[in-house]
MOPAC internal coordinates of N, CA, C and O (Angstrom, degrees):
PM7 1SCF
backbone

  N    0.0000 0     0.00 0     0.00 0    0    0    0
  C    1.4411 1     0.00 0     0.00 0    1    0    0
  C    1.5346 1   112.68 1     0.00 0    2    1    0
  O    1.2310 1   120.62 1   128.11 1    3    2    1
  N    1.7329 1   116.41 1   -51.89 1    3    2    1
  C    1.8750 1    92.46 1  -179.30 1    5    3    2
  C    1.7028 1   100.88 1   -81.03 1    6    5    3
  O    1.2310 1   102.02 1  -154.18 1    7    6    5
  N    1.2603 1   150.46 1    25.82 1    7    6    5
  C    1.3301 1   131.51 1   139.18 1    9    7    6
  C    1.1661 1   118.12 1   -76.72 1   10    9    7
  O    1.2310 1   113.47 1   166.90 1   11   10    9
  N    1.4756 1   129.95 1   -13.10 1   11   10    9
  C    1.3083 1   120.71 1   170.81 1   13   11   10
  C    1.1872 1   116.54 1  -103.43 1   14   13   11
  O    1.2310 1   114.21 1   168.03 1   15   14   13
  N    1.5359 1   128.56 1   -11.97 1   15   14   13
  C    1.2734 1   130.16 1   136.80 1   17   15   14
  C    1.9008 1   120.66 1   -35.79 1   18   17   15
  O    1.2310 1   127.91 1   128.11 1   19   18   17
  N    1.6001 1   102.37 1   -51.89 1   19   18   17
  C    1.1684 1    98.51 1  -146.05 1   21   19   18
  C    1.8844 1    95.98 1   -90.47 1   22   21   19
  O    1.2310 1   121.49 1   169.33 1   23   22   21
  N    1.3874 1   114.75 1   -10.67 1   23   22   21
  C    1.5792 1   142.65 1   172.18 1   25   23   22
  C    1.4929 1   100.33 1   -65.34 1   26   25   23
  O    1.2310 1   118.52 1   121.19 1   27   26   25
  N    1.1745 1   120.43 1   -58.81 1   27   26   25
  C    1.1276 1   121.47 1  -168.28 1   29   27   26
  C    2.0056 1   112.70 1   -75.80 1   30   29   27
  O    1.2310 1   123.78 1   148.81 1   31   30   29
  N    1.6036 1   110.35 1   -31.19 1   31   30   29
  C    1.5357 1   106.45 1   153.89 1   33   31   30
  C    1.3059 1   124.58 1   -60.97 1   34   33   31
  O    1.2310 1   115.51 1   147.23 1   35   34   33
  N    1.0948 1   126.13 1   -32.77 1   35   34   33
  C    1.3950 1   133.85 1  -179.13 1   37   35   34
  C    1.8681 1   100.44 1   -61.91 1   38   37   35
  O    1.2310 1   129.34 1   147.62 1   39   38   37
  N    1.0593 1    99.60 1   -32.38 1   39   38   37
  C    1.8365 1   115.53 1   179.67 1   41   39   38
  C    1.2653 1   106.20 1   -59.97 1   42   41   39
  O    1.2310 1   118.92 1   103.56 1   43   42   41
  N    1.2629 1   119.66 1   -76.44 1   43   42   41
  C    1.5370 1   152.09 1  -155.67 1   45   43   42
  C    1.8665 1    91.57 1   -69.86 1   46   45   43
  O    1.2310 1   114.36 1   130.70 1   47   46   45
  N    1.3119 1   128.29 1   -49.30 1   47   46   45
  C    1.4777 1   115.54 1  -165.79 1   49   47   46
  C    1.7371 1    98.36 1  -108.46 1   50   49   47
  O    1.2310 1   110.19 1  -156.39 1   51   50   49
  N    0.8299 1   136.03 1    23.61 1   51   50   49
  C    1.8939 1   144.73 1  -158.88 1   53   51   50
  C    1.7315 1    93.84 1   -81.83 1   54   53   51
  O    1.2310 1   124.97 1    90.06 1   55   54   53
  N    1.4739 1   108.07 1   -89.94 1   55   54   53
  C    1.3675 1   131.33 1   177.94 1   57   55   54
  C    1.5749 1   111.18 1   -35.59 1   58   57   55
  O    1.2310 1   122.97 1   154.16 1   59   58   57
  N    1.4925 1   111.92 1   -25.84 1   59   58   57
  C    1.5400 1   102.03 1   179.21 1   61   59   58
  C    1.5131 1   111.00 1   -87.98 1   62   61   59
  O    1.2310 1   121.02 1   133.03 1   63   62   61
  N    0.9661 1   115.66 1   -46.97 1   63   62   61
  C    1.6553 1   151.34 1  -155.01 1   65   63   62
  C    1.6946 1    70.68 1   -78.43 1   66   65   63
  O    1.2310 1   105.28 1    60.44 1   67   66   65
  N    1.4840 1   144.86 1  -119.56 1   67   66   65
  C    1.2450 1   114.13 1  -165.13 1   69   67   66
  C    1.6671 1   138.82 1   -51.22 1   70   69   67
  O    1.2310 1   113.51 1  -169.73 1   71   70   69
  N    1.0311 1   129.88 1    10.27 1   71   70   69
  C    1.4586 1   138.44 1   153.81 1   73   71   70
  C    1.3935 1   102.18 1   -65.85 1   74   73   71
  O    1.2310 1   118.56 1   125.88 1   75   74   73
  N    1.3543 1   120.36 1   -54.12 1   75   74   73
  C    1.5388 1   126.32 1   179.38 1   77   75   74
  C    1.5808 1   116.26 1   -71.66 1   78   77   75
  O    1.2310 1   118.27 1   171.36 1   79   78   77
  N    1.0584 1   120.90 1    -8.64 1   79   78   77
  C    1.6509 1   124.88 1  -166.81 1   81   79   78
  C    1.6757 1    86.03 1  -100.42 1   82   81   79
  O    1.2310 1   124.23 1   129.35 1   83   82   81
  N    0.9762 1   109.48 1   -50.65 1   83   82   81
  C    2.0461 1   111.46 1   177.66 1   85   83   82
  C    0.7063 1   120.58 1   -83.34 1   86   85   83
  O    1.2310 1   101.53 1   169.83 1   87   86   85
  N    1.4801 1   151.28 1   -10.17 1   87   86   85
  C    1.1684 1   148.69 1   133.75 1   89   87   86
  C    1.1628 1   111.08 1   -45.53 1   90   89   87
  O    1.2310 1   108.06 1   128.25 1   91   90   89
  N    1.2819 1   139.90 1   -51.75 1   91   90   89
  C    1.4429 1   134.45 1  -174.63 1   93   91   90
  C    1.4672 1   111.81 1   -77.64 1   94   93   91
  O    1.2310 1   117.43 1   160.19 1   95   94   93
  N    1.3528 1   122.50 1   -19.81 1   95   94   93
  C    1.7594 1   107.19 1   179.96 1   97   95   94
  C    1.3791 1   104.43 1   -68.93 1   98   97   95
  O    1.2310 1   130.08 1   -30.30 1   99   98   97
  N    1.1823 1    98.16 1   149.70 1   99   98   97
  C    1.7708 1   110.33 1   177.90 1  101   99   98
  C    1.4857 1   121.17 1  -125.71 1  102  101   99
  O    1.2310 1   131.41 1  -155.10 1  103  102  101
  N    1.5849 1    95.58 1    24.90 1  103  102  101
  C    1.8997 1    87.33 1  -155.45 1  105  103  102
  C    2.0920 1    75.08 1  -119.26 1  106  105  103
  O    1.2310 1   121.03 1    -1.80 1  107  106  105
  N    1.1828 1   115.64 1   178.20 1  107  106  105
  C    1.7728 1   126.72 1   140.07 1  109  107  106
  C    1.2264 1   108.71 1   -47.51 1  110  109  107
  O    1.2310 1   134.26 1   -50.00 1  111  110  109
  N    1.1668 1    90.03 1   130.00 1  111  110  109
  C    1.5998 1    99.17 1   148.13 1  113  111  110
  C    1.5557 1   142.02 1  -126.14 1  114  113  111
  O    1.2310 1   123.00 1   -58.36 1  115  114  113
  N    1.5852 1   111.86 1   121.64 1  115  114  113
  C    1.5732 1    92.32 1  -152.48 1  117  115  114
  C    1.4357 1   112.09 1  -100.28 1  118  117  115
  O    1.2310 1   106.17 1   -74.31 1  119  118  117
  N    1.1505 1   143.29 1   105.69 1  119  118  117
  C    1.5386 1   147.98 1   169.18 1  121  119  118
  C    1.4271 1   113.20 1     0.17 1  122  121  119
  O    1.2310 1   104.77 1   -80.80 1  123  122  121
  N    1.1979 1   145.75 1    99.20 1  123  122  121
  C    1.5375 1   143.57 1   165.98 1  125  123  122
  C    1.1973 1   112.31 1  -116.20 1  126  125  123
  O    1.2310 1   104.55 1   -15.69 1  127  126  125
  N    1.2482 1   146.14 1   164.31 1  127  126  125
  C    1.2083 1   150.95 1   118.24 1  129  127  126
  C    1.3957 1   100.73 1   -13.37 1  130  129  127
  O    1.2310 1   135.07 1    70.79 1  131  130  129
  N    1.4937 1    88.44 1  -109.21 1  131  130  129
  C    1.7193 1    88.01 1  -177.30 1  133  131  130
  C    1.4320 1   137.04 1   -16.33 1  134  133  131
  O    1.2310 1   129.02 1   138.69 1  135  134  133
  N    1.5462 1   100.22 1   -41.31 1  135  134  133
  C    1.5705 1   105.85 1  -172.88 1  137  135  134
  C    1.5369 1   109.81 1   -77.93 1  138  137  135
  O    1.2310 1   128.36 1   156.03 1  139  138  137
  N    0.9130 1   101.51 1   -23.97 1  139  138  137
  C    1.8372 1   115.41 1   176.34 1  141  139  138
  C    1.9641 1    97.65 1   -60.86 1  142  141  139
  O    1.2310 1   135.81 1   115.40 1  143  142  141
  N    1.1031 1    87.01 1   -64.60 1  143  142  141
  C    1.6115 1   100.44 1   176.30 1  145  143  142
  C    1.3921 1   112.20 1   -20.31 1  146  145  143
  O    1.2310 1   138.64 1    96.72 1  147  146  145
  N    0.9248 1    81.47 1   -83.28 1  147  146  145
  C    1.9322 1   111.22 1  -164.00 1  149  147  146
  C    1.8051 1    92.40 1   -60.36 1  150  149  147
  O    1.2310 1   107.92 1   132.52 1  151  150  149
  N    1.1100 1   140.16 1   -47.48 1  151  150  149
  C    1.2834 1   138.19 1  -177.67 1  153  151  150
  C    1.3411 1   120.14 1   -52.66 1  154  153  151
  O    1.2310 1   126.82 1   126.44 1  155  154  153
  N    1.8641 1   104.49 1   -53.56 1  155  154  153
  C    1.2512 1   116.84 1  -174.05 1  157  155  154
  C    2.1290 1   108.16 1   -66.83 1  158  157  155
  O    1.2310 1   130.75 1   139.02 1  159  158  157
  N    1.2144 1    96.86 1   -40.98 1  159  158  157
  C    1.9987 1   100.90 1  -177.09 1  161  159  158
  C    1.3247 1    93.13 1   -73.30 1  162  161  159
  O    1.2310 1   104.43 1   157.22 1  163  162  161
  N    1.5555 1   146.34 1   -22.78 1  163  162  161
  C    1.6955 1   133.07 1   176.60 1  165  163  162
  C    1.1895 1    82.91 1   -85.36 1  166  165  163
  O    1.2310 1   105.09 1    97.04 1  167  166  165
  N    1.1852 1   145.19 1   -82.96 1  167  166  165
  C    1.6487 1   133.29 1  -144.50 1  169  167  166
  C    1.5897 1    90.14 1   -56.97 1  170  169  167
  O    1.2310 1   115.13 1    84.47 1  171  170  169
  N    0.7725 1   126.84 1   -95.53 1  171  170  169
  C    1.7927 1   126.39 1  -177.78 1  173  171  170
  C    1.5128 1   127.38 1     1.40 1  174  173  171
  O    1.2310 1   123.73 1   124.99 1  175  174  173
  N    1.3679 1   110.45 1   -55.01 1  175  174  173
  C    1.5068 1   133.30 1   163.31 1  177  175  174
  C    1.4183 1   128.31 1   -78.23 1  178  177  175
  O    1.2310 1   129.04 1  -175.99 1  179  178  177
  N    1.3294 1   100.20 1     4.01 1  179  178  177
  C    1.3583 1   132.97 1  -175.43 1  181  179  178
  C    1.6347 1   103.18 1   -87.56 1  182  181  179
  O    1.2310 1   127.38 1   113.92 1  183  182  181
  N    1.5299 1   103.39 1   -66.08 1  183  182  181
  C    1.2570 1   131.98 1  -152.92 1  185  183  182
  C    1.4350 1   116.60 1   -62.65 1  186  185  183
  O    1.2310 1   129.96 1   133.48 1  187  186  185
  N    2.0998 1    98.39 1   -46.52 1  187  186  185
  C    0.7659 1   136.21 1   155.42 1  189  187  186
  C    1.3786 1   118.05 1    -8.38 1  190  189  187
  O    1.2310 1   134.42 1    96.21 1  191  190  189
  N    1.7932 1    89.72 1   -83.79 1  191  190  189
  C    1.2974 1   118.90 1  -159.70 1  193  191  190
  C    1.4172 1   105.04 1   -64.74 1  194  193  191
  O    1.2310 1   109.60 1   165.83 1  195  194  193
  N    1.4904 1   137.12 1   -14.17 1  195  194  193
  C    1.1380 1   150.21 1  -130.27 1  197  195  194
  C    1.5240 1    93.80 1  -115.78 1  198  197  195
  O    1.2310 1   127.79 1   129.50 1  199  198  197
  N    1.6014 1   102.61 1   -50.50 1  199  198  197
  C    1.3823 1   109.37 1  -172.63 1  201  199  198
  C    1.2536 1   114.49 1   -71.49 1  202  201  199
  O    1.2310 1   121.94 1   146.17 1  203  202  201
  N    1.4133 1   113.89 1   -33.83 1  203  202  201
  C    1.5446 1   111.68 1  -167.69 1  205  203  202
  C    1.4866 1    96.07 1   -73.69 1  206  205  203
  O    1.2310 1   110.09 1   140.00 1  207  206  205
  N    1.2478 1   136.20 1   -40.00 1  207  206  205
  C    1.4751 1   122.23 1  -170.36 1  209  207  206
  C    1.8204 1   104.61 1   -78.96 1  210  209  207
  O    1.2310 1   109.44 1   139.97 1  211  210  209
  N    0.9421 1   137.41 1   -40.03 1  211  210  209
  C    1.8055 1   125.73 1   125.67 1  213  211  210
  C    1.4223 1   118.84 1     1.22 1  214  213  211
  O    1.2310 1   119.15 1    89.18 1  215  214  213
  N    1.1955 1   119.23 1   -90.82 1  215  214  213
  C    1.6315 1   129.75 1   170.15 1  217  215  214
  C    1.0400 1    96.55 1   -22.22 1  218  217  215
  O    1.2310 1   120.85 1    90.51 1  219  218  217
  N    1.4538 1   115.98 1   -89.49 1  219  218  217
  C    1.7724 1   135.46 1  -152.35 1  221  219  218
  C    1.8667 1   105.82 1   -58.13 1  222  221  219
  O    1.2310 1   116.28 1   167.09 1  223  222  221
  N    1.4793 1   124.67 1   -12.91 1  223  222  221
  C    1.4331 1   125.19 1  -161.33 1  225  223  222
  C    1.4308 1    80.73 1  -103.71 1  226  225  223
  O    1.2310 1   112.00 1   121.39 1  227  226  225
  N    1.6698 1   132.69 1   -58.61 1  227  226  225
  C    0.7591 1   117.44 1  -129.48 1  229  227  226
  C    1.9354 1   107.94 1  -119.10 1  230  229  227
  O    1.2310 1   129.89 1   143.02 1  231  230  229
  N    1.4030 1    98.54 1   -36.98 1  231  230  229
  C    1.4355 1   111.48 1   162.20 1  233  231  230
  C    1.3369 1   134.15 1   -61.55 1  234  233  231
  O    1.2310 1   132.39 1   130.17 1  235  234  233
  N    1.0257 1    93.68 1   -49.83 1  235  234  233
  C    1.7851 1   103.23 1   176.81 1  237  235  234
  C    1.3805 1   121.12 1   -51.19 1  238  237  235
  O    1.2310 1   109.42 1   124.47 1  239  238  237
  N    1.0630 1   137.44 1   -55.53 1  239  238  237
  C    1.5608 1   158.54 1  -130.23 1  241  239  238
  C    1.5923 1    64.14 1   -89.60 1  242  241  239
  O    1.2310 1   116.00 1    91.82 1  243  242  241
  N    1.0218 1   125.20 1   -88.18 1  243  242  241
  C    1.7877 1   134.40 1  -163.88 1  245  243  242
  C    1.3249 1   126.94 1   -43.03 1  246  245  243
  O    1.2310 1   126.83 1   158.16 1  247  246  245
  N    1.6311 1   104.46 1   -21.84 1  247  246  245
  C    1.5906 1   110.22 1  -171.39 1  249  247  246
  C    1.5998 1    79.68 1   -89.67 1  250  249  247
  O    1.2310 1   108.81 1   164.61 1  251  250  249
  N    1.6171 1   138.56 1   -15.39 1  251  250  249
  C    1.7066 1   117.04 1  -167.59 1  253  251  250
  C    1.4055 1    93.70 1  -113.19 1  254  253  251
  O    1.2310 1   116.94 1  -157.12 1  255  254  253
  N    1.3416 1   123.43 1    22.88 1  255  254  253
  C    1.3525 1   126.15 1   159.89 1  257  255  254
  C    1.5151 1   115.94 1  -103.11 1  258  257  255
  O    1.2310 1   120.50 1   156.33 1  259  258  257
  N    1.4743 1   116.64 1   -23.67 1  259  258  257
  C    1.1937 1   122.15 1   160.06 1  261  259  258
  C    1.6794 1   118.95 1   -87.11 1  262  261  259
  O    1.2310 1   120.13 1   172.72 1  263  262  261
  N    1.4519 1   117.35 1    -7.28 1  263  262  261
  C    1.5123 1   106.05 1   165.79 1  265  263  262
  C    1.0026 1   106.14 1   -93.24 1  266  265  263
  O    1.2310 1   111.51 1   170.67 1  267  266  265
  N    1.2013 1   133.60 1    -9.33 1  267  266  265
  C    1.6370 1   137.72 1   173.12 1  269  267  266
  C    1.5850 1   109.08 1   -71.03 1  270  269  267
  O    1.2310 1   125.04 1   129.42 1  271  270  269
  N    1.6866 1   107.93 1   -50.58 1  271  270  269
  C    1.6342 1    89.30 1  -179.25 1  273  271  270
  C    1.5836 1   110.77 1  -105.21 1  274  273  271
  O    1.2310 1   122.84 1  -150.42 1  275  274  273
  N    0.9010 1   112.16 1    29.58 1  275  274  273
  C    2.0187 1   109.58 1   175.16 1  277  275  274
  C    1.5952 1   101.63 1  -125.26 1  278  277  275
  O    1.2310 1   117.80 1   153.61 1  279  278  277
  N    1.0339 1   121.80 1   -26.39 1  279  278  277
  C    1.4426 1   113.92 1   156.01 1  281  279  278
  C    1.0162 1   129.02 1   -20.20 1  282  281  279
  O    1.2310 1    94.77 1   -64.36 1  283  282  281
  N    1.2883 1   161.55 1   115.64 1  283  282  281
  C    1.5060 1   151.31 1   165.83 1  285  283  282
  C    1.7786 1   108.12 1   -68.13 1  286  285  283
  O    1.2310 1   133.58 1   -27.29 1  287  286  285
  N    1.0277 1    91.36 1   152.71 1  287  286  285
  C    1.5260 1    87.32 1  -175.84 1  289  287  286
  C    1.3302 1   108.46 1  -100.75 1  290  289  287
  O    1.2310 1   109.86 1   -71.77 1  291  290  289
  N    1.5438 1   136.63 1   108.23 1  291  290  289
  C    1.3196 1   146.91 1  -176.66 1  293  291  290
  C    1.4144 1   128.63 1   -30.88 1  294  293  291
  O    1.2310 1   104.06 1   -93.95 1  295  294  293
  N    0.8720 1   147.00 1    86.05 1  295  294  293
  C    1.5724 1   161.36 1   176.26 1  297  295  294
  C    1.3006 1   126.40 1   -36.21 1  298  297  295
  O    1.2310 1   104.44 1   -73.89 1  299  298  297
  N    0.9379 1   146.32 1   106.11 1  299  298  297
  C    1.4307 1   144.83 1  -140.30 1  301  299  298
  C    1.4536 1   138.86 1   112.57 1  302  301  299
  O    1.2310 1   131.52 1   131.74 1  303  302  301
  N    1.4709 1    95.37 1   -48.26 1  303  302  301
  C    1.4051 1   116.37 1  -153.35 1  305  303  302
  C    1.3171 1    84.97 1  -103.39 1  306  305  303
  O    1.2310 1   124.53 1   -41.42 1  307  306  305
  N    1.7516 1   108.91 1   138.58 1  307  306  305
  C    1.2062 1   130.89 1   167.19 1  309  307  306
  C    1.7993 1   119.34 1  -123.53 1  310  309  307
  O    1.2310 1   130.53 1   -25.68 1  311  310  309
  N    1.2280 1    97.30 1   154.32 1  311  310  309
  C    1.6296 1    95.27 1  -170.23 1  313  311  310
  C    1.8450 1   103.40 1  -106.64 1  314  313  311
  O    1.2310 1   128.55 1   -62.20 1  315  314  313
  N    1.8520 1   101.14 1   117.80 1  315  314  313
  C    1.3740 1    99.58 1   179.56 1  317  315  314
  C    1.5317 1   129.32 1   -72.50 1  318  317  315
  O    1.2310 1    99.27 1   -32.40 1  319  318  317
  N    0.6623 1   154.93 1   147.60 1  319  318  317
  C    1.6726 1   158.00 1   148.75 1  321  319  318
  C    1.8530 1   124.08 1   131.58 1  322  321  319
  O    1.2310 1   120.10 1   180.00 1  323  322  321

């Protein structure tokens, strides 16, 4: 479940996050293999990295607001004092 959380951020912020990465180069750029390479595993690990701190800022807080109210509340057990 959080890889498809964190799969599906990589979705949702992808298209911006490279619009913004190419917009800012200012130099040529010349087509390689290699350079493809090396671009695609930094943007990727990039994105990644981008999403998971996404997830963790923005998902979380909410997924323990929903175990808080869908929880059933346990039967039996009473609280002393």
């Amino acid at each position: 479940m959080p890889l498809g959380r964190l799969t599906y951020c990589v979705y949702l912020i992808h298209l911006d996050f490279l619009n913004v990465y190419f917009a800012m180069e200012r130099r040529l750029y010349y087509y390689t293999f290699y350079g493809q390479v090396i671009t695609y595993v930094g943007l990727l690990l990039s994105m990644i990295g981008l999403a998971f701190v996404i997830t963790v800022i923005a998902e979380a807080p909410f997924i323990n607001i929903e175990k808080i109210i869908l929880v059933p509340a346990k039967k039996g057990i009473t609280q002393l004092g």
